[in-house]
ZAMARGU-4260 file (C-alpha; in steps of 0.2 Angstrom, whole numbers, plus 5000, padded with zeros to 4 digits):
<rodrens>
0) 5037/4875/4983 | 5033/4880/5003 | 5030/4899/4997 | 5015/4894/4984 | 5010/4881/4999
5) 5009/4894/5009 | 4999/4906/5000 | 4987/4891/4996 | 4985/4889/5014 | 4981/4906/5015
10) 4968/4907/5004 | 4959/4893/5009 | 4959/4900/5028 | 4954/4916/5020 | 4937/4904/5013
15) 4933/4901/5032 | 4934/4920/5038 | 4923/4923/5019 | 4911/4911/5026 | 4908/4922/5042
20) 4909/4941/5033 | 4896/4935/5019 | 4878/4930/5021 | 4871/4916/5014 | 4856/4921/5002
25) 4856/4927/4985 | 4856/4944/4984 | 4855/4956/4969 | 4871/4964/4974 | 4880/4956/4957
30) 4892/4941/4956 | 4900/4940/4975 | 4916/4930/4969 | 4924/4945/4967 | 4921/4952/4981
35) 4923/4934/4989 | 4938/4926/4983 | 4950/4943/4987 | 4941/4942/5005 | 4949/4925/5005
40) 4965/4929/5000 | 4966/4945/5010 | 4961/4940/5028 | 4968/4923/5025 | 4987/4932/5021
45) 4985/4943/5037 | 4979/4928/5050 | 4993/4917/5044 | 5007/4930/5042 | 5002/4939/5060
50) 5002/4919/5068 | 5021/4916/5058 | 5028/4932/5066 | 5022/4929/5081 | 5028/4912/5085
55) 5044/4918/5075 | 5046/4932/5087 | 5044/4920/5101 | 5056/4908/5095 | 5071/4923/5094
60) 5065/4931/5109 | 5061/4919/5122 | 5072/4904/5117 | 5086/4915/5106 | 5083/4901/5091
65) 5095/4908/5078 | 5082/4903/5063 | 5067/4907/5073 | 5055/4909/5052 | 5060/4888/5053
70) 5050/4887/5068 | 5037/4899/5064 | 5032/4893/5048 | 5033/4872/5054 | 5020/4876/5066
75) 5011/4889/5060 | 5007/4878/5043 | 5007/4862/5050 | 4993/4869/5063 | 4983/4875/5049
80) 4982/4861/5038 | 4977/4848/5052 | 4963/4862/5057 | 4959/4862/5037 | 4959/4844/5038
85) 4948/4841/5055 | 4935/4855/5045 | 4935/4846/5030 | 4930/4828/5040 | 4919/4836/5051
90) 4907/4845/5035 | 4909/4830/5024 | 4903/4817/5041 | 4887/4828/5040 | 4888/4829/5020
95) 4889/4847/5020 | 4901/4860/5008 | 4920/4861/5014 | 4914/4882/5007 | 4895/4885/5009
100) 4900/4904/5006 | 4905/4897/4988 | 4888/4893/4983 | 4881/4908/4981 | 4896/4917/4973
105) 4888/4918/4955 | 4870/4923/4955 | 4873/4933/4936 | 4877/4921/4924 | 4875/4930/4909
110) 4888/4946/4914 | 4900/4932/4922 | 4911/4932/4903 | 4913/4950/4902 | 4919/4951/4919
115) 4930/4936/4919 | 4937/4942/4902 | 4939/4960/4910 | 4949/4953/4925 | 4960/4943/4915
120) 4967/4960/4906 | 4969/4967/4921 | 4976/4953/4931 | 4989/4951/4913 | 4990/4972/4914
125) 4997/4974/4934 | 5006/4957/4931 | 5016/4963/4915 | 5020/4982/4925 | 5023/4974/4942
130) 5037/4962/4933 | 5041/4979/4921 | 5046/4990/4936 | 5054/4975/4947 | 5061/4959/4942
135) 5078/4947/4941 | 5090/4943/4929 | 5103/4932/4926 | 5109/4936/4945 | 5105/4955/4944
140) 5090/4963/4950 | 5082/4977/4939 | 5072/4992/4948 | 5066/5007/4936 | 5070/5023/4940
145) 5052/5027/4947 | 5052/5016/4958 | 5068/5012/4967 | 5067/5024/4978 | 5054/5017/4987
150) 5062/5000/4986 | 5076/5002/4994 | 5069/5002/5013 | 5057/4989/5008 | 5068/4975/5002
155) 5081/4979/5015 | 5067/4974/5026 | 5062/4960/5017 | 5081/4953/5017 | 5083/4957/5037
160) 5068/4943/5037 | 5075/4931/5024 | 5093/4931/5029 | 5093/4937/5045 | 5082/4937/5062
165) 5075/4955/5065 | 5066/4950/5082 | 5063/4960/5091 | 5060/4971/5073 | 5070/4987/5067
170) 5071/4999/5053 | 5086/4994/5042 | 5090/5009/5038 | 5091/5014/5055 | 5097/5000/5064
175) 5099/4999/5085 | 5080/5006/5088 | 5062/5002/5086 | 5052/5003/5071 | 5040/5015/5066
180) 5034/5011/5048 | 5023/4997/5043 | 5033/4982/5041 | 5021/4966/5039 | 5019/4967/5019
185) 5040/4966/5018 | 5038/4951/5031 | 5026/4945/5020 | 5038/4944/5006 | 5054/4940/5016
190) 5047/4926/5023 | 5040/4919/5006 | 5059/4919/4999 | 5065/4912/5015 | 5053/4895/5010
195) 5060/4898/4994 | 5049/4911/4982 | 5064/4922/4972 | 5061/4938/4979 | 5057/4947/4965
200) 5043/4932/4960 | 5037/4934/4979 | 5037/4953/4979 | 5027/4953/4962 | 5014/4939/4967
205) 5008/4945/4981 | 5008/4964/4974 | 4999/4957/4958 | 4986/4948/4968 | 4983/4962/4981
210) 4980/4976/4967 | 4972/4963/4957 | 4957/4960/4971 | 4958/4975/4977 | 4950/4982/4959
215) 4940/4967/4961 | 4932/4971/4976 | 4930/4988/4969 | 4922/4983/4953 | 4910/4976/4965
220) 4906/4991/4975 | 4903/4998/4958 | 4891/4984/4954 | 4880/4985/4968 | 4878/5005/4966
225) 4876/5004/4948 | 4870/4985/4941 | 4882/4990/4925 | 4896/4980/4919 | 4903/4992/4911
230) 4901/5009/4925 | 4913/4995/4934 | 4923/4993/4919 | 4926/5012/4916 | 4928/5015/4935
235) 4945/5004/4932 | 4950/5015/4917 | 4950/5031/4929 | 4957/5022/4942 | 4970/5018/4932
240) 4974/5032/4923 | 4970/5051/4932 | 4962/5065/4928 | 4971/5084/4929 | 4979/5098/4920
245) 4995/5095/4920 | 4994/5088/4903 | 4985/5102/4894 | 4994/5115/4901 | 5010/5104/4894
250) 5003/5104/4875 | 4998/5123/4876 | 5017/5128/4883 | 5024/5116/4871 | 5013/5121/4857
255) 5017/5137/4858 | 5035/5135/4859 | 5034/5125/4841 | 5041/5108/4850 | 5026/5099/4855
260) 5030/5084/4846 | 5049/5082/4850 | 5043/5085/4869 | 5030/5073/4870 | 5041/5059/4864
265) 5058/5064/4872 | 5051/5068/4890 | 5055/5055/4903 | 5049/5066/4918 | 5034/5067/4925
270) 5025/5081/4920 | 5018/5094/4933 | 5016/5111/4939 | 5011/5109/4957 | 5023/5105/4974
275) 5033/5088/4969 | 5019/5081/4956 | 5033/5077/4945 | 5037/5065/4961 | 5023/5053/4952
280) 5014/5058/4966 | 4995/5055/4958 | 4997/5042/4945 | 4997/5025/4942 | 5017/5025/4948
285) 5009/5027/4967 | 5001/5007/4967 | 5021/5001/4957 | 5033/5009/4971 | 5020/5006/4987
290) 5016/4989/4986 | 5009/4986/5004 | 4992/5001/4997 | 4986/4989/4987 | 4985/4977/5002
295) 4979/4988/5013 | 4966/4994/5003 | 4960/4978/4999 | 4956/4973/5018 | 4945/4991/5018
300) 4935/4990/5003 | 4928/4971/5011 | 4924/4983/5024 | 4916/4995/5011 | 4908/4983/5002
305) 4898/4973/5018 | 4895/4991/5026 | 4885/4996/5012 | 4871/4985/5017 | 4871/4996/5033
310) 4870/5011/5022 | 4856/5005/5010 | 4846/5001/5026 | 4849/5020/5032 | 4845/5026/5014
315) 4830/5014/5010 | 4819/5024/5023 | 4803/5034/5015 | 4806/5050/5024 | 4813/5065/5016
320) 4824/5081/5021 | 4825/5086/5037 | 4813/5072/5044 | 4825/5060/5037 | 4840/5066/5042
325) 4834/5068/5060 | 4828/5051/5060 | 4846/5044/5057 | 4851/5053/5072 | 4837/5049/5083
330) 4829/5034/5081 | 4832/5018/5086 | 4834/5010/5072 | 4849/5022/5069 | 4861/5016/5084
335) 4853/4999/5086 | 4865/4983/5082 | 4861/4976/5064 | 4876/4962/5062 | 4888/4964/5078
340) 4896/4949/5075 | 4902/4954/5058 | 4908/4971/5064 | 4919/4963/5077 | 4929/4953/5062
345) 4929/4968/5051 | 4935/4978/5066 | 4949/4964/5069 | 4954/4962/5051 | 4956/4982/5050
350) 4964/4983/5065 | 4978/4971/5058 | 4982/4980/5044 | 4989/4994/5054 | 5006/4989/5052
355) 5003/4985/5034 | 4998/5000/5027 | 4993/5012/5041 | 4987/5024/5027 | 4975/5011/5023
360) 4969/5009/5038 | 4967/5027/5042 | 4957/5032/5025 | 4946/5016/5027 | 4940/5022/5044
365) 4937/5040/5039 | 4927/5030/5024 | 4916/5022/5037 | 4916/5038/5047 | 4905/5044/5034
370) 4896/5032/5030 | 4890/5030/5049 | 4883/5048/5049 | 4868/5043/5037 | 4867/5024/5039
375) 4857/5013/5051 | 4865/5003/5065 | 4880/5015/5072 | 4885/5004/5086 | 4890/4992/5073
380) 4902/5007/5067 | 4906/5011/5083 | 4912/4994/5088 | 4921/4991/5071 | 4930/5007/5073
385) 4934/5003/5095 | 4944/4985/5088 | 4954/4992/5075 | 4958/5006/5084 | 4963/4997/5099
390) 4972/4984/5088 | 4980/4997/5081 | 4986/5004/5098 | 4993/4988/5103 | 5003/4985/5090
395) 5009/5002/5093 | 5016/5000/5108 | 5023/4981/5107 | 5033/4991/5091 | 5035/5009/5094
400) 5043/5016/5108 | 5034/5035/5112 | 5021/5042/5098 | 5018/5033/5083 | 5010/5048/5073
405) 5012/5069/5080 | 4996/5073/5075 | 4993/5093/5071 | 4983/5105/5061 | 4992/5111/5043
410) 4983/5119/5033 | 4983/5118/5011 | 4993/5103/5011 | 5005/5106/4996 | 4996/5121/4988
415) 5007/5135/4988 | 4992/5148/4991 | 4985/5144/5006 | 4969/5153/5003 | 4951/5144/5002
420) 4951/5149/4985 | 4969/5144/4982 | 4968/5126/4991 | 4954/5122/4977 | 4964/5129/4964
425) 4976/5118/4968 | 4964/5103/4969 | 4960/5105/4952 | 4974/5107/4945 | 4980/5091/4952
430) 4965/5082/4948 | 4955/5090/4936 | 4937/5091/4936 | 4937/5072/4946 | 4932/5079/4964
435) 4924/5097/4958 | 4912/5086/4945 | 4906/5073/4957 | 4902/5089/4972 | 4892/5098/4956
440) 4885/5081/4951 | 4879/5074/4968 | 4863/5087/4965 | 4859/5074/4954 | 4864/5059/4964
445) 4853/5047/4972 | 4852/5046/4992 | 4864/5034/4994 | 4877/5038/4982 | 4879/5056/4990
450) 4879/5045/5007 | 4892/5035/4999 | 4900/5053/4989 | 4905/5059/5007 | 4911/5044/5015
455) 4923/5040/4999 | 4931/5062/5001 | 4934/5062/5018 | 4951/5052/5017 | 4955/5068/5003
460) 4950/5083/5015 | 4958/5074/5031 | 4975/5074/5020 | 4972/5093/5018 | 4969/5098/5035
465) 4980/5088/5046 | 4998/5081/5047 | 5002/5064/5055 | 5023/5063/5051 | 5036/5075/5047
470) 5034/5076/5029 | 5017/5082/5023 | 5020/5073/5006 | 5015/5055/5014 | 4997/5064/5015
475) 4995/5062/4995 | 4991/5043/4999 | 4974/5049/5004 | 4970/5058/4992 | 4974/5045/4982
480) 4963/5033/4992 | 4947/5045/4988 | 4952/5045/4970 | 4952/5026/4968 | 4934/5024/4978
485) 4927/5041/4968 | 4933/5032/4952 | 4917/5020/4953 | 4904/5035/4954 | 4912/5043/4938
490) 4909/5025/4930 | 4891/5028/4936 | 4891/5046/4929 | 4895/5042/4913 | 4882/5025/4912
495) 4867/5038/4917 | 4872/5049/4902 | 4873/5036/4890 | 4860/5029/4893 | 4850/5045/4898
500) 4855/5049/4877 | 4850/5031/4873 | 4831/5034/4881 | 4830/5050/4870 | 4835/5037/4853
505) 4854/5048/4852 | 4866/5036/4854 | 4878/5042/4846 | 4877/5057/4853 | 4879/5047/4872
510) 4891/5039/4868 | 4902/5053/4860 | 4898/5065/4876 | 4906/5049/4885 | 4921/5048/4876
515) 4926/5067/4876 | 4923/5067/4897 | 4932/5051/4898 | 4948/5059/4888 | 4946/5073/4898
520) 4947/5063/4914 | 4962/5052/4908 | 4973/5061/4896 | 4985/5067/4910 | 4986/5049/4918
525) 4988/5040/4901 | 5004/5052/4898 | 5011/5048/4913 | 5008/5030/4911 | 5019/5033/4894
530) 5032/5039/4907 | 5033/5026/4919 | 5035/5016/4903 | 5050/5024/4896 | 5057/5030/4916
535) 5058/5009/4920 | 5066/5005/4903 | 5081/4996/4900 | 5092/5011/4900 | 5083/5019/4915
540) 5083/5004/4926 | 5096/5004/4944 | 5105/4986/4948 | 5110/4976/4962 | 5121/4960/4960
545) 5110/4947/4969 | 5125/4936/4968 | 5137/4947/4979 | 5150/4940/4990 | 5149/4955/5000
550) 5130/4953/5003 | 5135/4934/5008 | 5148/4941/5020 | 5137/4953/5028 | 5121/4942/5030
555) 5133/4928/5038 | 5145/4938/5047 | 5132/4950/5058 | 5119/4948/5068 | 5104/4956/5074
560) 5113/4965/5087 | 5125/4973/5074 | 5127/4991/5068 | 5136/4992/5054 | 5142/5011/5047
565) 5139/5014/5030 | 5139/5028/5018 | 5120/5033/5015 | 5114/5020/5003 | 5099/5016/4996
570) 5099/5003/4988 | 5115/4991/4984 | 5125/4975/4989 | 5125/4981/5005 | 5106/4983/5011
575) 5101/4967/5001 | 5110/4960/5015 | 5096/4964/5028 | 5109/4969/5041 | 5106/4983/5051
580) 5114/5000/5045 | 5117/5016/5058 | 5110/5025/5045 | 5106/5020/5026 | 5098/5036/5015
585) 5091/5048/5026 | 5073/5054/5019 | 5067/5036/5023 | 5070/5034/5041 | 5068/5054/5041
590) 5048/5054/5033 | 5045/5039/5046 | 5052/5049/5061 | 5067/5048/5066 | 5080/5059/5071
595) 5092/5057/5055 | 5102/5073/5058 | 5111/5066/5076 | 5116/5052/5068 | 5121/5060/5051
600) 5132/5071/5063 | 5140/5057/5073 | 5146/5049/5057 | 5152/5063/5048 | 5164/5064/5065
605) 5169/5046/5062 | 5173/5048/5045 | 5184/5060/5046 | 5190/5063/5063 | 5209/5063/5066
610) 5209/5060/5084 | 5208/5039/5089 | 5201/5044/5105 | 5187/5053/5098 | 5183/5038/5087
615) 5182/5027/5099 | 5171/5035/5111 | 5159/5038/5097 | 5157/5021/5091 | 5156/5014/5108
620) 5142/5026/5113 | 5133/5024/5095 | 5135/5004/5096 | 5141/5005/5080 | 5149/4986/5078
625) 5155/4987/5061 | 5162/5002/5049 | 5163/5000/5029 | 5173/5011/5021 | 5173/5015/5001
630) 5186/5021/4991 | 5185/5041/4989 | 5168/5042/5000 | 5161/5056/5005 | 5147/5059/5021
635) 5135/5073/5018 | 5146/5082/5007 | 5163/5079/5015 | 5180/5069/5012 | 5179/5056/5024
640) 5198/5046/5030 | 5201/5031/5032 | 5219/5031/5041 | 5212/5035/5058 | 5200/5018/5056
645) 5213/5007/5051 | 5223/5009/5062 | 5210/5008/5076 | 5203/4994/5072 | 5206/4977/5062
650) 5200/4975/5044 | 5189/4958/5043 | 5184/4960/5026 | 5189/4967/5006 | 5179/4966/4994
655) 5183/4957/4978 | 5189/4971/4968 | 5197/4980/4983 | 5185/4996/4983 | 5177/4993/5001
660) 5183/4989/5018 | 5177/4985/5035 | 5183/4986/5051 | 5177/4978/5066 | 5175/4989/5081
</rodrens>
């Protein structure tokens, strides 16, 4: 199958760029093929999918080819593997490895079980959920209730890429203009199902294998800090599962009503008692619905990973205090180049991402930000940070028309008392004692991991001091990025108290301090995770008939120059199309900053005005080039008509059972 061929390809490109991000020599930085092999498969995804779109977008563009992925992908693949190939001569001419960087992958055998063993349950564990939440059936498509939401704007993009040509790109749900929200994950995806991939099998393997290195790569992180197995293995239980309040304070309310039991077992909601928490916004629910923060995150923790030598060279020098904080200011050794060439690649693979998962990309280089401050070699930073912002840019303005982001101070984020003290009531109460123990902790701390303590928070305080979009909300993702890096140094925490128990001959004592702060760190995330399990069941799942002759219709009927007029969908026969709606559900294109209202307010005129005239001179100005009208519809809350339309225009399609209509303007 070309989609499996494809990632194949990807991954064994990925091996080249490894080869130039890792050094050679063994290090005592743990087993590198986990850091490796997601390196591989992460930059290898973004070179091939970047070159794909491109030529794709050249082929609609510049020589209007009506199937311009055909083109893309012939060219794109067949360059790659004769490049592949003219390698693979060249190194075994002069007898050397097709993947030197494979060597040195494995330099600790005698952990390499337990690891491989601990990545098979999680690779099983995210491959069971990610099919749980999403997956086909006998022509139907299941999505759980937690999750849909979110999937509605994303496989309506995927399908504008599979069954249609969205070149120039725009926002399905708002059709007729640019696009603001990062779109290359949902090319991804599209373009593995238009070489064949079902699209639920596409959606889930490259979801499955993003999360799945990304916990990789941070098991590594946690490895190099810690050289423990299992501080790695406990930093993926908290990653997985959050710490909070939520759930305490649910047992004492319920308790005290007499119900606890029948609540904890009847509840399908999430539980929570700050702004939206029972959105799902801090649990495991985040990584199921946003599948492209995985990927995202992935590329930056490479970055984390290879930027840590930078930081072990700042923290490795002998001074102390003030002298050593003024040394990484002032001295040479604090600004001089360590590794340019390697901060030029990480700055263009970061760079790429932008429109994957500009989240991502924003937390990773606040991460850096603070490593920089305390590490050797800040041009290296510097440099690093120049490319990807400029990448960044470019893709901004070959995308967006105006501002991407309307960057501005706001205060608290979601905490309804906006005081000092009430903001970090707020905290804990959405997270426990996760970011208020690791600040007391850090006394305790070595150099480096207080280095590494600040760079992994600032993603958390930038989401509580500034807004970037319309709806505060979307700053939660950072927050969540600080609590997936923090995760490692809680699995380091909790090694030193064990074995600091251990030293003093109480094990058990250790080990039960362990248990009872790793309960307390989880019990709210392992609750939720109950929830996410009974919200996606069988009987709280959405469907879409995948089979649809009204989704055939519409796919082969318009064209990328279309504007259809819907009702505000989400997610139906309709948008698995791909076509172009004047406007789907309204909090997606809202939250990525567009002007929703206006148009809201057009099409609640052409629904239900009795004037012709008026009817026409709105669809004409809107380029609206299709209407769809539904039996007994309403628009934002109002009966809409359907004799004016009729007889303006000429019906070119009726669905099956004779419930929708649409009329060619």
């Amino acid at each position: 199958m070309f989609g499996i061929f494809y990632l194949i390809l990807c991954v064994l490109t990925g091996m080249e760029m490894a080869g130039c991000l890792f050094p050679q020599q063994i290090t005592e930085k743990g087993n590198r093929i986990w850091v490796i092999l997601p390196a591989a498969f992460g930059t290898g995804v973004l070179m091939l999918t970047w070159a794909v779109y491109v030529v794709s977008w050249m082929f609609s563009v510049c020589a209007g080819a009506e199937h311009p992925l055909f083109y893309g992908n012939i060219i794109v693949m067949s360059v790659t593997v004769l490049c592949l190939l003219g390698i693979f001569i060249r190194k075994r001419k002069r007898t050397e490895k097709m993947f030197p960087v494979s060597e040195k992958m494995i330099s600790r055998k005698w952990i390499l079980r337990k690891e491989i063993l601990l990545f098979v349950v999680l690779t099983v564990f995210v491959t069971v959920m990610m099919f749980y939440v999403f997956h086909m059936k006998d022509g139907l498509l299941y999505s759980g209730f937690s999750v849909y939401g979110d999937y509605a704007p994303h496989t309506a993009m995927m399908r504008s890429f599979s069954r249609g040509n969205n070149f120039p790109t725009q926002y399905p749900h708002y059709g007729g203009q640019d696009v603001k929200y990062h779109f290359m994950f949902q090319f991804l995806v599209g373009n593995l199902e238009y070489l064949g991939l079902r699209l639920d099998l596409g959606y889930n393997l490259v979801s499955i294998m993003s999360l799945s290195g990304f916990l990789m790569v941070l098991y590594g992180i946690s490895y190099r800090m810690f050289r423990s197995f299992w501080a790695g293995a406990a930093a993926m239980v908290f990653f997985f599962f959050r710490s909070g309040t939520a759930f305490w304070q649910y047992l004492w309310e319920n308790a005290k009503a007499g119900n606890l039991i029948q609540a904890l077992k009847e509840n399908t909601e999430f539980i929570g008692y700050t702004t939206n928490e029972n959105w799902g916004l801090w649990n495991f629910n985040v990584y199921l619905n946003q599948r492209h923060l995985a990927f995202g995150l992935l590329i930056v923790a490479v970055a984390v990973w290879i930027f840590m030598d930078w930081v072990e060279a700042g923290c490795g020098h002998k001074e102390h205090g003030w002298l050593w904080i003024r040394k990484r200011i002032f001295s040479k050794e604090a600004w001089a180049f360590r590794n340019v060439e390697i901060a030029i690649l990480l700055g263009l693979f970061l760079g790429l991402t932008a429109f994957w998962n500009g989240a991502a990309l924003i937390g990773g280089l606040l991460i850096l930000a603070g490593f920089a401050v305390f590490s050797d070699g800040k041009l290296d930073y510097a440099v690093c940070a120049a490319l990807a912002v400029f990448f960044s840019e470019l893709q901004s303005k070959i995308f967006v028309s105006g501002s991407v982001m309307s960057p501005s101070f706001y205060w608290g984020f979601l905490a309804e008392n906006k005081s000092i003290s009430g903001v970090l009531w707020y905290l804990v109460e959405i997270s426990g004692f996760f970011f208020v123990g690791l600040v007391v902790a850090s006394v305790f701390f070595k150099r480096n991991e207080r280095v590494v303590l600040g760079g992994f928070l600032l993603p958390a305080v930038f989401a509580f001091v500034v807004s970037l979009t319309p709806d505060i909300n979307v700053n939660h993702k950072y927050i969540m990025i600080s609590y997936a890096f923090a995760a490692v140094l809680w699995g380091g925490i909790l090694r030193s108290i064990f074995f600091e128990f251990r030293k003093k001959r109480i094990k058990w004592a250790g080990a039960a301090v362990c248990i009872i702060m790793s309960i307390c760190l989880t019990a709210t995330g392992v609750y939720d995770y109950v929830i996410i399990l009974r919200d996606n069941d069988s009987g709280h799942r959405m469907t879409v008939n995948m089979e649809s002759s009204l989704t055939d219709w519409l796919s082969e009927n318009l064209g990328k120059n279309d504007l259809l007029l819907t009702p505000e969908y989400t997610m139906n026969e309709v948008t698995m199309s791909g076509v172009m709606m004047y406007c789907g559900w309204p909090y997606y294109a809202w939250s990525a900053g567009y002007d929703t209202n206006y148009r809201a307010g057009q099409a609640v005129l052409i629904y239900t005005t009795d004037d012709p005239e008026i009817l026409k001179a709105t669809v004409k100005q809107e380029k609206i080039t299709y209407i769809l009208f539904e039996d007994n519809m309403e628009f934002e809350q109002q009966e809409c008509r359907e004799d004016v339309i009729r007889e303006t225009y000429p019906l070119v399609y009726t669905s099956e059972d004779g419930r929708i209509r649409i009329y060619e303007t």
